[in-house]
N, C-alpha and C positions, 0 to 999 in steps of 0.2 A: 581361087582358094577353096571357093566349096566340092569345087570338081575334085580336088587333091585331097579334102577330106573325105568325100564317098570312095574317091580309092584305098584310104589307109583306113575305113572303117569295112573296107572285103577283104581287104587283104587281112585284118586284127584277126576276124572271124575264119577266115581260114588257114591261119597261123596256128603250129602245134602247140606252140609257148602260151598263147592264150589258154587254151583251153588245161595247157598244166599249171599255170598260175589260178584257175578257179577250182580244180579239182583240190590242190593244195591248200586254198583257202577254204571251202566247204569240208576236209578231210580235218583242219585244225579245228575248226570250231566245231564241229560233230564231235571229235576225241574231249574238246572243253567241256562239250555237253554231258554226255557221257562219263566224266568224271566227276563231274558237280553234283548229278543224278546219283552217282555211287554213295559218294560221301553223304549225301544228305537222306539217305536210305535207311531210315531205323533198324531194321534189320542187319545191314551192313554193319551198321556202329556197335551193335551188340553182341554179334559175331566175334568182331577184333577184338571187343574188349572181353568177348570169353576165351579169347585167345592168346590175352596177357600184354595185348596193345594198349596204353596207358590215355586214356581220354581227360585231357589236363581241362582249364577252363577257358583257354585261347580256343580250344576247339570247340566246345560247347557253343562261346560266342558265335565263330565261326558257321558253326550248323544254324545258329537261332538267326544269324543275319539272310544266311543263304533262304532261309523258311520267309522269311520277312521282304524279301525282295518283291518288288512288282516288274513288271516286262521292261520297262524304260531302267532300270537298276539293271537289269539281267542285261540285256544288251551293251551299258554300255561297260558291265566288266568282263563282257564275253570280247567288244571290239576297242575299248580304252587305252588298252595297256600299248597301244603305238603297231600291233602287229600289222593294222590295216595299210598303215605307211611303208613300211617294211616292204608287202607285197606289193602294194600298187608302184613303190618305184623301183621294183626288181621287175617287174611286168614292163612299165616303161623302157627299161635301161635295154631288157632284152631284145623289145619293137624297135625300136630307133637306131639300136647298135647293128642291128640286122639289116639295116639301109645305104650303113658302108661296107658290110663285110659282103653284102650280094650284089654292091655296085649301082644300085636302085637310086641315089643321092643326086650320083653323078648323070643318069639319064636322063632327072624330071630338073636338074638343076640345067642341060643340055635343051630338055624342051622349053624348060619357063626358065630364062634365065634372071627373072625376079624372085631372087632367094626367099626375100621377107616371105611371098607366098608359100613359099615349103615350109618356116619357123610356125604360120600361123595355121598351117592346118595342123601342124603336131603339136600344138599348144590346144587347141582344140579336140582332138584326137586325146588327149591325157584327161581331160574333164567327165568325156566319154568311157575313156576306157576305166580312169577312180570313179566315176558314178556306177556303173555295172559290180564294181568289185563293191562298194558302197553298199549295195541294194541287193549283192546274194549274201553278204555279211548279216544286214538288218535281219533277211527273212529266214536264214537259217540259227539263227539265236532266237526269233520268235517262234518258229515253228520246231526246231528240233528238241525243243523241251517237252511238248505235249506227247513226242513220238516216245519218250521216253520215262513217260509218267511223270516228269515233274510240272508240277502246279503253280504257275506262276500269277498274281495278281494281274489284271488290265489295266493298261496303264490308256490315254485318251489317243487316239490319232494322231493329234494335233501336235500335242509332246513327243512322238516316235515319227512322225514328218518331221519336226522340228530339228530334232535332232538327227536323224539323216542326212539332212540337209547341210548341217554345221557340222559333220563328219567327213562327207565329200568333199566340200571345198577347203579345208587343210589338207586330205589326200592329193585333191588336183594338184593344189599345189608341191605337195612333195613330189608327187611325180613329175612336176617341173624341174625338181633340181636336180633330176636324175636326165630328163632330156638334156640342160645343159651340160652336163660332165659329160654325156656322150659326144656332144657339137665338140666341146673344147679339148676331147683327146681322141675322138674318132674310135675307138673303145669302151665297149659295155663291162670291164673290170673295173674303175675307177666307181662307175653309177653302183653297181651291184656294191661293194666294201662300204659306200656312205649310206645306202640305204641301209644296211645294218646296223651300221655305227650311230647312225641319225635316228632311225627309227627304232632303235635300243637305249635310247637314252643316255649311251656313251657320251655326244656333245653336248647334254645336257649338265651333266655331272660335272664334264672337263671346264664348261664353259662356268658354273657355278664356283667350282673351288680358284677358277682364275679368278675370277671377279671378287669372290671374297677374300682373295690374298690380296689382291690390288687395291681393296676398298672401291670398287666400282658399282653402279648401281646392277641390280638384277635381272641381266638383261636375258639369261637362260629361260624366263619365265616367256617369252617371246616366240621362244621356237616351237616348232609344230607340234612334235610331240608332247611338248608340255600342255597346248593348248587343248588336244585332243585329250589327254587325262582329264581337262577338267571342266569337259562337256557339260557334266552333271552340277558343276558350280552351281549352289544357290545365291552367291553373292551377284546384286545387280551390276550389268555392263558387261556380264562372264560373257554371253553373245559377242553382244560389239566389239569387246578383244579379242574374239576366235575369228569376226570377220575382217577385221581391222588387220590382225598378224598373218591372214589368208590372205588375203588382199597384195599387202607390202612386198610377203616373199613372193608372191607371184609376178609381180611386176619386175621385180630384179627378176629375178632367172627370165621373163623372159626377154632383157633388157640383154642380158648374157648373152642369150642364145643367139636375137639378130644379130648381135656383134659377132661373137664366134661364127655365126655361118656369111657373115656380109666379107669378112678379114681373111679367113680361109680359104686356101686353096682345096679344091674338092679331089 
């Protein structure tokens, strides 16, 4: 198995798709930067409004919370809002689909004909590849603010470790349920559509008005990207529910995945 992950960590590295999945993710959050720096630019706001742009008191707020932020607030509304997921399991969907479309499945499933061993190097392989996307996220939110004059409070190590940490592992696991939609349809279209829909908060929303039509308990509050909005939770336990619902899903998908790759024909 280890042998199989040092192969699928040269091959990540020297895959095109990688390297446009980080350039895409450094290009979004640079542009975040970048427009947060605008808006919060005295200058800029005086300009508009000598310009007949109407500065109401949501924006005012607006500007006075953006001023007020320290680095652990900045980051996590620079990587919160679910985009991390989005990428990491389009980046997943791409590596993996690309292992039946080049025929690569059927070779190593030919050498090792112990499947489990191929699910558990790309279950491994996906922790790696959402911790890389994890950690150019973290540093170019802490670092593209300074390149840009904006002044951010210091927030402790220990709190922007912390939460790194509880960032990556709901990505891993989203990027788990993008590997299995690839096992179970042999197809990187299905993984690519969910990780938008999933990581847009569309099943979120779907899942919330079904439950509140059914009078069901709130089980939306569960999924990933809800848990990843609410990183910054100060309510105590917000952790242990982010590891707790990282955990869960991770175990099904990859509960999935050995089934899908044990049942199939390759």
């Amino acid at each position: 198995m280890l042998s199989l992950l040092k192969m699928d960590v040269l091959r990540l590295v020297k895959s095109r798709s990688f390297y446009i999945i980080l350039g895409v993710t450094a290009a979004l959050i640079v542009s975040l930067v970048l427009m947060v720096a605008g808006i919060s630019d005295p200058e800029v706001i005086d300009a508009m409004a000598a310009q007949g742009a109407e500065i109401d008191l949501e924006d005012q707020q607006t500007l006075k919370y953006i001023k007020s932020m320290d680095q652990l607030a900045f980051v996590h509304e620079t990587l919160g809002s679910g985009f991390l997921l989005v990428i990491a399991g389009i980046g997943m969907t791409l590596f993996a689909g690309g292992d039946f479309s080049s025929g690569y499945i059927k070779n190593i499933c030919f050498a090792r004909p112990r499947r489990w061993d191929y699910v558990l190097s790309k279950l491994l392989l996906a922790g790696v590849y959402s911790g890389l996307l994890t950690a150019l996220g973290v540093l170019l939110s802490l670092l593209s603010p300074r390149l840009v004059g904006l002044r951010l409070a210091a927030a402790p190590l220990s709190q922007l470790t912390g939460y790194a940490v509880l960032m990556w592992l709901p990505c891993w696991a989203f990027s788990l349920m993008a590997l299995t939609l690839v096992l179970l349809t042999r197809s990187s279209t299905l993984g690519i559509i969910l990780s938008l829909v999933s990581g847009g908060d569309l099943t979120v929303i779907l899942a919330g008005a079904l439950c509140g039509r059914l009078g069901l308990p709130p089980v939306e509050q569960y999924f990933l990207s809800s848990v990843v909005r609410d990183l910054c939770a100060p309510q105590t336990g917000a952790a242990a529910l982010i590891l707790a619902c990282a955990a869960g899903w991770s175990v099904l998908y990859a509960a999935v995945s050995l089934a899908a790759i044990k049942n199939q024909d390759i």
